[in-house]
Phi, psi and omega in degrees: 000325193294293172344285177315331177279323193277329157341291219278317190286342180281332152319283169280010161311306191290337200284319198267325177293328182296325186099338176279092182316311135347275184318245222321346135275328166306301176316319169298319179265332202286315164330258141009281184299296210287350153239022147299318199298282178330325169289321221264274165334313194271340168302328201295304205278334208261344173292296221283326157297306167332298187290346183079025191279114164124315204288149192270091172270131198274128201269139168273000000 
């Protein structure tokens, strides 16, 4: 997802240098949301390993 975003910004870089302003904000929030999305996610997976939910513990 992450891919995708640094895509969408480049995209809108290339777009905004090009004059097409319209692509380069569109291209810019689409940008945006996937990584919000992404942080958001990765917030997520990086809680639930620290507590260790999911993880296989073994008995001694």
């Amino acid at each position: 997802m992450l891919k995708w975003a640094i895509i969408f910004a480049v995209i809108s870089l290339v777009a905004g240098l090009l004059g097409f302003t319209g692509v380069a904000a569109g291209a810019a929030g689409i940008a945006k949301i996937l990584f919000f999305v992404f942080l958001v996610l990765f917030v997520v997976v990086l809680a639930l390993g620290l507590m260790g939910i999911g993880a296989v513990k073994k008995r001694l």
